[in-house]
C-alpha positions as CSV (number, residue, x, y, z in Angstrom):
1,X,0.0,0.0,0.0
2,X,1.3,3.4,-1.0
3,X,2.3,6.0,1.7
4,X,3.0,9.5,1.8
5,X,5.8,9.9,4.3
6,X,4.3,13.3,5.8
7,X,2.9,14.6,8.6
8,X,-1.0,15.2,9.1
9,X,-3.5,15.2,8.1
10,X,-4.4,18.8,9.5
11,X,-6.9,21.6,8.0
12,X,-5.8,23.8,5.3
13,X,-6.1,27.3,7.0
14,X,-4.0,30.2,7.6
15,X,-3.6,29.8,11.5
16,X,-2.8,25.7,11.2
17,X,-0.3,26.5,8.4
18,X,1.7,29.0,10.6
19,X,1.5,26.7,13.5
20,X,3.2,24.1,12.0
21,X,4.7,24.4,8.9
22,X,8.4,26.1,8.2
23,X,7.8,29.6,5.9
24,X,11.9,29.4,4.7
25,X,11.8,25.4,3.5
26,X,11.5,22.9,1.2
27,X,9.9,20.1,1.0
28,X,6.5,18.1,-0.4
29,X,2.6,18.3,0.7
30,X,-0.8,16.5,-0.6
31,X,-3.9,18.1,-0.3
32,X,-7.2,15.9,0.1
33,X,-10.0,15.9,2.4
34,X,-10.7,13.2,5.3
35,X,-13.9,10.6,5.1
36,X,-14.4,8.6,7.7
37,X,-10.9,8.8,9.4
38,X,-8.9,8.4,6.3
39,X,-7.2,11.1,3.8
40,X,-8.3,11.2,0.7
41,X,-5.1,12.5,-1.2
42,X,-6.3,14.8,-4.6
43,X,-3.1,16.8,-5.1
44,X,0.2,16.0,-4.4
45,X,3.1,18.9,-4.8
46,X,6.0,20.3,-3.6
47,X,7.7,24.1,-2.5
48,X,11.4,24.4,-3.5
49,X,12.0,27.7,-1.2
50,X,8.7,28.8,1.0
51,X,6.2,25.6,1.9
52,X,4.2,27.6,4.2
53,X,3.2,30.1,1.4
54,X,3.0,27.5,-1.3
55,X,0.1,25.5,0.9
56,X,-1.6,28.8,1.6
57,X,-1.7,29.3,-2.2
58,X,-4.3,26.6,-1.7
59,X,-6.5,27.6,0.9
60,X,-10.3,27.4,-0.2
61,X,-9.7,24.6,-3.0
62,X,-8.7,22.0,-0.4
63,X,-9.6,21.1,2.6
64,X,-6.8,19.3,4.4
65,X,-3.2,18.9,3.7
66,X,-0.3,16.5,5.1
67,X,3.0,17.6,4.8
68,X,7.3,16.6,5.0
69,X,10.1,18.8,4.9
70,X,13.0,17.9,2.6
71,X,16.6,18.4,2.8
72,X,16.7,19.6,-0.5
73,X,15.2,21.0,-3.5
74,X,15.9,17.7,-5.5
75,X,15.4,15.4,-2.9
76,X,11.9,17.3,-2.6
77,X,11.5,17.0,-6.4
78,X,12.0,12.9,-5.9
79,X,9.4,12.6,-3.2
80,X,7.2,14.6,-5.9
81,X,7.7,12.5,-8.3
82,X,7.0,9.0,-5.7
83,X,4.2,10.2,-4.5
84,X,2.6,11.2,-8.0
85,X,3.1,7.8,-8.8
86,X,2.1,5.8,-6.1
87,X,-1.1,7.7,-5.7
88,X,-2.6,7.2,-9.5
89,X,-0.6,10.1,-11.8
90,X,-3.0,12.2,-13.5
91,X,-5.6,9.3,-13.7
92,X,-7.0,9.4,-10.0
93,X,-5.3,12.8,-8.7
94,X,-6.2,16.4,-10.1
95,X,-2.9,17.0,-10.7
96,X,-2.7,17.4,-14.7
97,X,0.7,16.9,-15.9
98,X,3.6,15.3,-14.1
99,X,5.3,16.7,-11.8
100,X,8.1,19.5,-13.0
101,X,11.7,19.8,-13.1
102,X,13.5,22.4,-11.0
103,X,14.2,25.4,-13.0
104,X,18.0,24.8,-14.6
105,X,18.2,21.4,-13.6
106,X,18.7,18.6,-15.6
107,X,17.0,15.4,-12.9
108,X,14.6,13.2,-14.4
109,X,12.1,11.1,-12.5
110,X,13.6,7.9,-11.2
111,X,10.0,6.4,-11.3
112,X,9.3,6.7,-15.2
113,X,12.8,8.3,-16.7
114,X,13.4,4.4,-18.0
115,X,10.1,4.8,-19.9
116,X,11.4,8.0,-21.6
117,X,7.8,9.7,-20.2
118,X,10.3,12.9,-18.4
């Protein structure tokens, strides 16, 4: 069964996001809603310099979020790509495209670079 490696699942408002989440990191964060005790996951994404301001960016389209910190901006870009993955790509997440490359970087996913898909 596929896990997300974060913490949460706390609401996606200002005061919990402040409270809790790092405004000068990177790192990765999934964005759902809970049903009956369990987290849905509908987004998965990451922040390469400010998570805190990157999941208030989605305030008011989302109603819970679960997030990890990374120790950097590729490792961050990894988890990304994992997590899109494991929790059904475009097909069952809103998330359109794959995830992105870092600006000036030249990593490719190590989940479907052998595929020649990024």
């Amino acid at each position: 069964m596929a896990t997300l490696n974060m913490s949460g699942t706390f609401e996606l408002i200002d005061g919990k996001i402040d409270e809790l989440v790092k405004k000068q990191s990177c790192g990765n964060y999934a964005l759902g809603f809970i049903r009956d005790r369990i987290f849905y996951v509908k987004y998965i994404g990451r922040a390469d310099d400010n998570l805190n301001q990157k999941l208030k960016s989605w305030i008011g389209k989302y109603k819970n979020f679960k997030f990890s910190y990374a120790n950097s901006v590729k490792e961050a870009f990894e988890k990304e790509c994992k997590n899109y993955h494991d929790f059904g790509e475009s097909e069952l997440l809103d998330n359109i495209v794959h995830p992105e490359k870092p600006e000036r970087s030249n990593w490719k996913c190590p989940y479907c670079s052998i595929f020649n898909k990024r």
